[in-house]
DOKOL-257744 format. One line per 4 residues: number of its first residue (from 0); their letters; for each residue x, y, z of C-alpha. Coordinates in Angstrom, 1 decimal, padded with zeros to 4 digits. Each point is the difference from the previous one (the first is absolute). Last residue first. Layout:
BEGIN
NUM	a	X:Y:Z  ...
***
This chain:
BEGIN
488	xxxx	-006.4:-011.8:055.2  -000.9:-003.5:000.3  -001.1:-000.2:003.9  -002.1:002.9:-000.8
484	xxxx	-001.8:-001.8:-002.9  -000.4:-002.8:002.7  -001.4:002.3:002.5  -002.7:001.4:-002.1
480	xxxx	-001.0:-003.1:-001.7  -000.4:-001.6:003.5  -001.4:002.9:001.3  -002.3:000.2:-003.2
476	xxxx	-001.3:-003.8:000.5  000.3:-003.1:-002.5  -001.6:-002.6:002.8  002.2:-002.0:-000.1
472	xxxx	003.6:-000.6:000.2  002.6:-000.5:-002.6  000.7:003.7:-001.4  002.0:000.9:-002.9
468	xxxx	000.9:003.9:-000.6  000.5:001.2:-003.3  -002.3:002.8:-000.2  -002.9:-002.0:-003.0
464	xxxx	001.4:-003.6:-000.6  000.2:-000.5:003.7  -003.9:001.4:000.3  -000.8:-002.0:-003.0
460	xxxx	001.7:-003.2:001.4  -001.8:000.5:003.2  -003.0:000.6:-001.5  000.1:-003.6:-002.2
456	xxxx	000.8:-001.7:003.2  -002.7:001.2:001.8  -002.5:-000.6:-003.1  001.3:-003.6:-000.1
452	xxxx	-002.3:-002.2:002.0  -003.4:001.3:000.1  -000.9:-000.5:-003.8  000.0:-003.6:-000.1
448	xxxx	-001.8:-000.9:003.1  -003.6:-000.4:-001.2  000.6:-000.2:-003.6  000.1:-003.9:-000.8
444	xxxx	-000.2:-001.2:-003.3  -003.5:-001.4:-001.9  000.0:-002.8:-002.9  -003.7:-000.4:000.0
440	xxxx	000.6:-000.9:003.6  003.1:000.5:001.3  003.6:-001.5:-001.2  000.4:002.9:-002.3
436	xxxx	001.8:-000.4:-003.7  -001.9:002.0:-002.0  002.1:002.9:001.0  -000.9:003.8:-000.7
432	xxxx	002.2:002.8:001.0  -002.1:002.1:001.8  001.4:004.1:000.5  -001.4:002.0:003.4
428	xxxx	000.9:003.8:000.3  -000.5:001.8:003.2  000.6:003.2:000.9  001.0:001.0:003.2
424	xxxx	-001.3:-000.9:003.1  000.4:001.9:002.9  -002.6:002.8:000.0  -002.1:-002.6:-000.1
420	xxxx	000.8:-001.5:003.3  003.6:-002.2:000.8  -000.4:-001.5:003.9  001.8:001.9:002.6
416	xxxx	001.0:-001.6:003.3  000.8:002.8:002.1  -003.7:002.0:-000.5  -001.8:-003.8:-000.2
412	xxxx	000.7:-001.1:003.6  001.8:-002.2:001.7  004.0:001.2:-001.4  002.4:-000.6:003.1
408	xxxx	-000.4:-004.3:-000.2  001.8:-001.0:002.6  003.0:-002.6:-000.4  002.7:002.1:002.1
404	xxxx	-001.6:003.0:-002.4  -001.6:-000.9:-003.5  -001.1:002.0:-002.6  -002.7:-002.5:-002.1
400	xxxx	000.5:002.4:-003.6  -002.1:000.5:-002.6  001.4:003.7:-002.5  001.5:-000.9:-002.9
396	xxxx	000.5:-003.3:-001.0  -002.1:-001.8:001.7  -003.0:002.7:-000.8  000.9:000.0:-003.6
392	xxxx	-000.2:-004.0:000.4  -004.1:000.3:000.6  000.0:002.2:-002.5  001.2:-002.4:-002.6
388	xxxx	-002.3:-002.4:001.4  -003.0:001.8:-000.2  000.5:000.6:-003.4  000.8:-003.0:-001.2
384	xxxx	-002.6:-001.6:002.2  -002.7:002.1:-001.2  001.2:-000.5:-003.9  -001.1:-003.4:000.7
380	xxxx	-003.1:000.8:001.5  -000.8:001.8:-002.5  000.1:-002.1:-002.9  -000.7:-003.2:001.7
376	xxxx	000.6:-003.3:-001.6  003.2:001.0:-001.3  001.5:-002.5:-002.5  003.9:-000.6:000.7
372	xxxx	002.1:003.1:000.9  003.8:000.9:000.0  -000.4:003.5:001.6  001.2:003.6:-000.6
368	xxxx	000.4:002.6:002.6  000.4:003.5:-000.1  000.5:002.9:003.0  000.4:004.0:-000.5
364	xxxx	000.6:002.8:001.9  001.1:-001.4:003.1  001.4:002.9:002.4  002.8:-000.7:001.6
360	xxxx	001.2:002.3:003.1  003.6:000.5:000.8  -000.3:003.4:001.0  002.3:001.9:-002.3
356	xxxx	000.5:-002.6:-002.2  -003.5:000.1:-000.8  -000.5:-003.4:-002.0  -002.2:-000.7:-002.8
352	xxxx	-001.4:-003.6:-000.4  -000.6:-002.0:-003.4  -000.8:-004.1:000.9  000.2:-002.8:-002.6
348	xxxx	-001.8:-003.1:000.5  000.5:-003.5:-001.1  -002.3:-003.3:000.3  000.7:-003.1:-000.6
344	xxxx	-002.4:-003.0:000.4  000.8:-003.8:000.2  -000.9:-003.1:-001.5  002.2:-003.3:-000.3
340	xxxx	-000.4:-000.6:003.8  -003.4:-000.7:-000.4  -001.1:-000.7:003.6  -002.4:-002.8:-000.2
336	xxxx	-004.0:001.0:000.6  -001.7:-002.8:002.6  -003.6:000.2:-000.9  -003.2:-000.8:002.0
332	xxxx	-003.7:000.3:-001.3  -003.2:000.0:001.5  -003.1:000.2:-001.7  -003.2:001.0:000.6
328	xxxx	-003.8:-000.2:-001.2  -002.8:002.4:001.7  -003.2:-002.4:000.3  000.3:-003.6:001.1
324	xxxx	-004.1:000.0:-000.5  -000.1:000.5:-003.4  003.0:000.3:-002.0  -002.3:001.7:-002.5
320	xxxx	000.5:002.9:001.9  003.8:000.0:-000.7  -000.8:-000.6:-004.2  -002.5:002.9:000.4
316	xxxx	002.4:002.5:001.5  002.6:-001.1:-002.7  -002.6:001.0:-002.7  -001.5:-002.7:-002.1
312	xxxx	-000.1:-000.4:-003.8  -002.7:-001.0:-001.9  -000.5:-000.2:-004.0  004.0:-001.0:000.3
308	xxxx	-000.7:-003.2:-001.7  003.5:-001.8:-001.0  002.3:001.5:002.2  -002.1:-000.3:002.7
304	xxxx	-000.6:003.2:002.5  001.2:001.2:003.1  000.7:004.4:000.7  002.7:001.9:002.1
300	xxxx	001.6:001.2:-002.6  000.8:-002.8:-001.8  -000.8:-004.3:001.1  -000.7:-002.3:-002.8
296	xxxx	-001.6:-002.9:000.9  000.8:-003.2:-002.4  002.5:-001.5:001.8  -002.3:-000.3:003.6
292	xxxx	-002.5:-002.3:-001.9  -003.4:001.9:-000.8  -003.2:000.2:001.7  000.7:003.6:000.3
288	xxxx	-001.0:000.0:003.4  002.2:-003.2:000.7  002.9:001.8:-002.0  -000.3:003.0:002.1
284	xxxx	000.7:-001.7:003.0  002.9:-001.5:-001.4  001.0:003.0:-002.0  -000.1:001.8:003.4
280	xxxx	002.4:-002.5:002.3  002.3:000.3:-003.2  000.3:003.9:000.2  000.4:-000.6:004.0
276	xxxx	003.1:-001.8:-000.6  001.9:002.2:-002.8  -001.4:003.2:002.0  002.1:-001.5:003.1
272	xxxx	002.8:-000.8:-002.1  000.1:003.7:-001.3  -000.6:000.9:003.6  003.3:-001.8:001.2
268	xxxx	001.9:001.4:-002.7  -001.0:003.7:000.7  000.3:-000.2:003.3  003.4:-001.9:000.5
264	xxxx	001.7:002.9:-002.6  -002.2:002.8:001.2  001.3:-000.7:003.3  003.7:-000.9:-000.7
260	xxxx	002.0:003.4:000.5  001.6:-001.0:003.0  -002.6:000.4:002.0  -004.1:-001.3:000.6
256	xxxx	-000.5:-003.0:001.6  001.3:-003.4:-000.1  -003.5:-001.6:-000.5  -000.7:-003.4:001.4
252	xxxx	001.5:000.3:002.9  -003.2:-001.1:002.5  -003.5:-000.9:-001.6  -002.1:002.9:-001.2
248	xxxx	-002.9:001.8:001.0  000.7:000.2:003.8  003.7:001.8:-000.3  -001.8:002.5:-001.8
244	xxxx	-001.6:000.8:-003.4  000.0:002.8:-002.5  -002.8:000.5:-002.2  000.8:000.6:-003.7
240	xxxx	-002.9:001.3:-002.1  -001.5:-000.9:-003.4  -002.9:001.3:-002.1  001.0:003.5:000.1
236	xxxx	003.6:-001.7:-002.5  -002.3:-000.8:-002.8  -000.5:-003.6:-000.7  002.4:-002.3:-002.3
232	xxxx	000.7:-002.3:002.6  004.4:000.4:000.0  -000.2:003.4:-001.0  -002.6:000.9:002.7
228	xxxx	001.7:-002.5:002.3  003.3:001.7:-000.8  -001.1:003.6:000.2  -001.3:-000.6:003.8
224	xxxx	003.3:-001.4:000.8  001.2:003.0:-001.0  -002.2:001.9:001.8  001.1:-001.9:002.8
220	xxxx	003.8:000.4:-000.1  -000.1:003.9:-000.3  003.3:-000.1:001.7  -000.6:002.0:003.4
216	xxxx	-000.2:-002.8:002.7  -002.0:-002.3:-002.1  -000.5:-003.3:002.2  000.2:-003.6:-001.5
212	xxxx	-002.6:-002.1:001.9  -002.3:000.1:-003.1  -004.2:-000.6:-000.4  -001.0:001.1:-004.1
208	xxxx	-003.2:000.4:000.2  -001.8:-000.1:-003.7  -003.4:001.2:-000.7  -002.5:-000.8:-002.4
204	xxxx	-002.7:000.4:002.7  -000.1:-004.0:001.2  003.7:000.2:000.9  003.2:-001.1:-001.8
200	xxxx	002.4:-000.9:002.7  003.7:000.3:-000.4  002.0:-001.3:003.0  003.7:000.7:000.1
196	xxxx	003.5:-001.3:001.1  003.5:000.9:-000.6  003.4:-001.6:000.3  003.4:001.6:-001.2
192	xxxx	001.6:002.6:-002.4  002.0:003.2:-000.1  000.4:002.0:-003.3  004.2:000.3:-000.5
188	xxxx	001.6:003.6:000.6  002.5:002.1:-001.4  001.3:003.2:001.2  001.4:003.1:-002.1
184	xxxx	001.5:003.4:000.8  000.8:003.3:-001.7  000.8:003.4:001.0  000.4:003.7:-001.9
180	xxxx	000.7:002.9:001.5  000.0:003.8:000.4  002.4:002.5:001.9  000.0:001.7:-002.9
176	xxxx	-002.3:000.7:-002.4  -002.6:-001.6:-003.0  001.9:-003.2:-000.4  001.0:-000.9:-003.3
172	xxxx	-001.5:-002.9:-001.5  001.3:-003.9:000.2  -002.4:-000.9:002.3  -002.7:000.9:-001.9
168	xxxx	-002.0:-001.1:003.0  -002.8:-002.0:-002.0  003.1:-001.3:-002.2  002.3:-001.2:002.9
164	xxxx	-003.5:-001.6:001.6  -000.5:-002.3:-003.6  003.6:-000.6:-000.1  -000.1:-001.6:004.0
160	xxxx	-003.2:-001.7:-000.8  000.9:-001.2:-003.6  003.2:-001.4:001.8  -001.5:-001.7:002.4
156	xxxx	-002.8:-001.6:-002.0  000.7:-004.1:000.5  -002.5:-002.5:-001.3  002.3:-002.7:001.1
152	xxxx	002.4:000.0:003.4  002.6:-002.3:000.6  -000.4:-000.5:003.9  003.9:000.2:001.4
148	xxxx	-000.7:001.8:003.0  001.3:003.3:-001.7  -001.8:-000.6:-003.0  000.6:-002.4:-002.8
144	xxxx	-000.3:001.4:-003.6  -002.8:-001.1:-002.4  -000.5:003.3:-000.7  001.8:002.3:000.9
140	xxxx	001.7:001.9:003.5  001.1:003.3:-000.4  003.7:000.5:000.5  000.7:002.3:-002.8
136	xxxx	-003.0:001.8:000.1  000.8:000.7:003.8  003.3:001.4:-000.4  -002.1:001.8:-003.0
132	xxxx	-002.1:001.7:002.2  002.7:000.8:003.1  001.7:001.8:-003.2  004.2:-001.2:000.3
128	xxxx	002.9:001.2:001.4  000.7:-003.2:002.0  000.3:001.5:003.0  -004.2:001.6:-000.7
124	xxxx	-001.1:-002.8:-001.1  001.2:-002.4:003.6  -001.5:002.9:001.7  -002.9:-000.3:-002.3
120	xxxx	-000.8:-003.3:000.9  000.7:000.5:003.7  -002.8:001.9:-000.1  -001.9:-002.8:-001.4
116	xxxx	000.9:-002.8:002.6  -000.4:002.3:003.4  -003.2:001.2:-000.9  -001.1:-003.3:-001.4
112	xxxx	001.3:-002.0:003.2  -002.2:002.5:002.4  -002.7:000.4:-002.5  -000.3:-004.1:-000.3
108	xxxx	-000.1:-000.4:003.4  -003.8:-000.8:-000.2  -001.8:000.5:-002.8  -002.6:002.2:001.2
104	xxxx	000.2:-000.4:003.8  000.8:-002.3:002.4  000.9:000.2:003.4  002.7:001.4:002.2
100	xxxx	000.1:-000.6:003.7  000.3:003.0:001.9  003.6:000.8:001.7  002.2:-001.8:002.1
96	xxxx	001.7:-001.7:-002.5  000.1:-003.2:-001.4  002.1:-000.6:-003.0  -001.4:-001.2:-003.2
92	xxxx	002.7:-001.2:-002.3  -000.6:-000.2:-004.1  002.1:-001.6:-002.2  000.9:000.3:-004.1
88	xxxx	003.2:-001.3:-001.9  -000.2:000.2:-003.5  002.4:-001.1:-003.2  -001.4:000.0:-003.5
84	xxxx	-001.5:003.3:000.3  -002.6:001.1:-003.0  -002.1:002.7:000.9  -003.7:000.2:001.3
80	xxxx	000.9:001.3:003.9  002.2:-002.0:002.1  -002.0:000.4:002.7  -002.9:-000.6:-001.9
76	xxxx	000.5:-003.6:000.1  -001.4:-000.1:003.6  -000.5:003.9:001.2  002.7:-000.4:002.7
72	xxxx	-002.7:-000.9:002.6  -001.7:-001.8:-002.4  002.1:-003.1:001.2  -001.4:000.0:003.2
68	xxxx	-002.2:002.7:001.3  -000.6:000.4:003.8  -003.9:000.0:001.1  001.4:-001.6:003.3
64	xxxx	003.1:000.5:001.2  -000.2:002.5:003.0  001.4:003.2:001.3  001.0:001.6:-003.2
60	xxxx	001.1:-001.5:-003.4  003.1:002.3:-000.9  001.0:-001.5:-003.5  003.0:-000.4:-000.7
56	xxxx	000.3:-000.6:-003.9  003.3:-001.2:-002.0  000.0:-000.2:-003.7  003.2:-001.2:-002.1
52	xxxx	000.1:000.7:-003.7  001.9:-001.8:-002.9  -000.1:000.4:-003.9  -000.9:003.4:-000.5
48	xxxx	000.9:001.3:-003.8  001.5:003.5:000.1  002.9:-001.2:-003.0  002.6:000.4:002.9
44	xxxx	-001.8:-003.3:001.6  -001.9:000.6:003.4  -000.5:-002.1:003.3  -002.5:002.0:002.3
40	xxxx	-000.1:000.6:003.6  -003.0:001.0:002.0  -000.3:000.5:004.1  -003.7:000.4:001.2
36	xxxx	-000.5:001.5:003.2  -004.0:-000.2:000.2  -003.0:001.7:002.4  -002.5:-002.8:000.1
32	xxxx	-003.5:001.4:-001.5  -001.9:000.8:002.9  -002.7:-001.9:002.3  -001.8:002.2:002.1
28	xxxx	000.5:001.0:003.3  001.3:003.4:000.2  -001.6:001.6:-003.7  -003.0:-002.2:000.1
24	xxxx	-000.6:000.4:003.6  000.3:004.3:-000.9  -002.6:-000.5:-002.7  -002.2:-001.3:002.1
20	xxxx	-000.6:-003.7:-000.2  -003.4:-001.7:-000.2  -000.5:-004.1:001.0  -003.1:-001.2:-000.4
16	xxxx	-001.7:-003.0:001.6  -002.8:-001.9:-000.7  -001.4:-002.2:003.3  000.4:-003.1:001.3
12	xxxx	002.3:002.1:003.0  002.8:-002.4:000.2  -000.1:-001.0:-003.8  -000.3:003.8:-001.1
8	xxxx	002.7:001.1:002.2  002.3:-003.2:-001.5  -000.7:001.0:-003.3  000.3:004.1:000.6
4	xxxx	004.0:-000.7:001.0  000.6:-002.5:-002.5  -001.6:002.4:-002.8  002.4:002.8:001.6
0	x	003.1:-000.1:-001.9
***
């Protein structure tokens, strides 16, 4: 929201500006998600199978229109979740209000609609008498099945996923007291695509710079891309860096930027091409040193040598120096990825609260999620964003809140607004279900804003399953609890 704002300062003064926000600005000018009524009806046969649903999101999108989600801002496909539905019917309004714009964030709309989608879920269950888990079975989508948008999907793990978070929870176990609960909730999601752009440059040291304009806000993006040109080049990963470049270093749109789960997707593939292009630039200059023609070098680890005599074998930093005077050699390489709209993700995620009926308060004890996942470049930073989504939707569900009064925001500072700590997160229990059917590089599936989406709406289900009392607003809070169990008795 405030790049414009620090781009024109910066052009007016011809100097670098920065732009810092208390946290009180954040909380009173920043762009929030876009508070949602979402209206859900769903077509059912007596047998429990789903065959029509009608989704209606109004989004409140604040003073102004820019930033505003289109389609994602019921969640895209999503919406409908990963079942089979022969007949939908999805729209999204934005309404201008006289409030603060809303903005994007994490999958945007998609934990509005999902909220709404998958509690109605077990709503629908629960009239029909049956288990919320097998309503779901039942209506899971399979493979070669068309979606909700009519895509017939290949590769698909949706039903592992949901089975393989059912069994992590024992969901069918006794619970250990009263007044606890059991939820679950799924989303789907397809890896985004687009344009990207690099430069990889093999330096005079043995090095390799890779130069990108796609920013990591969080995701791990360029140690990843670091992995890939070590993969890619056969060299250890300390021998290669990422360097991130401005609006100076690269000609204009020719990178869409990172969101909507597509960066490791248009990174990867763009610097696999990239190593593909500067591999042959080597061979050629190693073939001249070699006095050899190009098809006979072999290149492996970093090292040149001819098939037939390898008696001497040159290094990469050798092969660049040899390059004489033109010194460091580059390449620049420029893909267009296609959306592959026969591959998507599932992920499902079971939630265990206990509820003090006394005082409404929920307490999460326990949280699990299992993904549909390709190849996973990076361990850790993988689990990172499973983890730090999940938490990140604890706080959504629970506890964040933008209060409002005649369009002022009342909450500015961090004691109203509270964000989840440690001694908010329960445990955590993450299950893969591997796929080899990922539309990333080395068959990769996006992560980034899988595990965000239904935590709210698996809580709410657990907290309904767990005193009886269903509630359709977020955040999850004890007056709300409170007064609802009240408004029961």
């Amino acid at each position: 929201m405030d790049v414009p704002v620090a781009y024109l300062l910066a052009q007016k003064a011809g100097r670098p500006v920065k732009i810092v926000m208390s946290y009180s600005e954040e909380l009173t000018a920043g762009s929030p998600s876009h508070p949602s009524v979402i209206t859900v009806r769903t077509g059912v046969k007596r047998d429990g199978r789903m065959v029509a649903r009608y989704l209606r999101a109004v989004h409140s999108t604040g003073a102004y229109g820019g930033h505003k989600p289109i389609r994602a801002s019921i969640g895209g496909a999503g919406t409908a979740g990963p079942y089979r539905i022969d007949h939908t019917f999805m729209e999204a309004i934005h309404v201008y209000t006289n409030t603060v714009p809303g903005g994007f964030w994490r999958a945007p709309g998609a934990l509005q609609a999902m909220f709404a989608v998958e509690s109605h879920i077990d709503l629908v269950a629960r009239e029909l008498g049956m288990d919320p888990a097998e309503f779901r079975l039942k209506n899971i989508i399979g493979e070669g099945e068309e979606n909700a948008l009519g895509v017939r999907l290949q590769g698909v793990k949706a039903r592992p996923t949901l089975q393989a978070a059912l069994d992590a929870a024992g969901w069918k176990r006794p619970k250990p007291g009263r007044n606890y609960g059991r939820g679950i909730a799924m989303y789907e999601r397809f890896t985004g695509a687009g344009p990207s752009w690099v430069i990889l440059t093999a330096g005079t040291d043995g090095s390799l710079t890779l130069l990108t304009v796609n920013g990591d806000q969080g995701t791990g993006l360029r140690t990843v891309l670091c992995q890939t040109v070590a993969e890619e080049m056969g060299v250890p990963i300390g021998q290669v860096r990422v360097v991130v470049g401005d609006t100076d270093a690269a000609p204009f749109n020719i990178d869409i930027g990172f969101g909507g789960s597509r960066s490791t997707n248009i990174g990867g593939h763009v610097v696999i091409q990239a190593c593909n292009e500067l591999r042959e630039k080597l061979v050629a200059q190693a073939a001249q040193a070699l006095d050899c023609p190009k098809d006979q070098v072999v290149y492996q680890a970093g090292r040149f040598w001819n098939r037939d005599d390898r008696r001497r074998e040159l290094s990469l930093r050798e092969v660049v120096a040899k390059a004489g005077g033109s010194g460091p050699i580059s390449v620049t390489a420029k893909i267009e990825v296609p959306m592959e709209r026969s591959s998507t993700s599932f992920v499902a995620q079971v939630a265990e609260v206990e509820v003090d009926p006394e005082t409404g308060q929920v307490r999460l004890d326990r949280f699990i999620t299992a993904h549909d996942v390709g190849t996973i470049i990076n361990p850790i930073g993988h689990q990172g964003q499973i983890d730090g989504g999940a938490v990140m939707a604890i706080g959504a569900a629970l506890m964040e809140e933008i209060a409002l009064e005649n369009g002022q925001v009342t909450t500015p500072h961090l004691g109203d607004y509270k964000l989840p700590s440690i001694a908010d997160i329960p445990r955590l229990k993450t299950v893969l279900v591997r796929s080899d059917s990922g539309p990333g590089p080395y068959e990769a599936k996006a992560i980034g804003e899988m595990a965000n989406v239904s935590p709210p709406a698996a809580i709410a289900n657990a907290v309904a399953d767990a005193v009886g009392v269903r509630l359709f607003e977020l955040p999850i809070t004890s007056e709300k609890v409170y007064n609802a169990l009240k408004g029961r008795a």
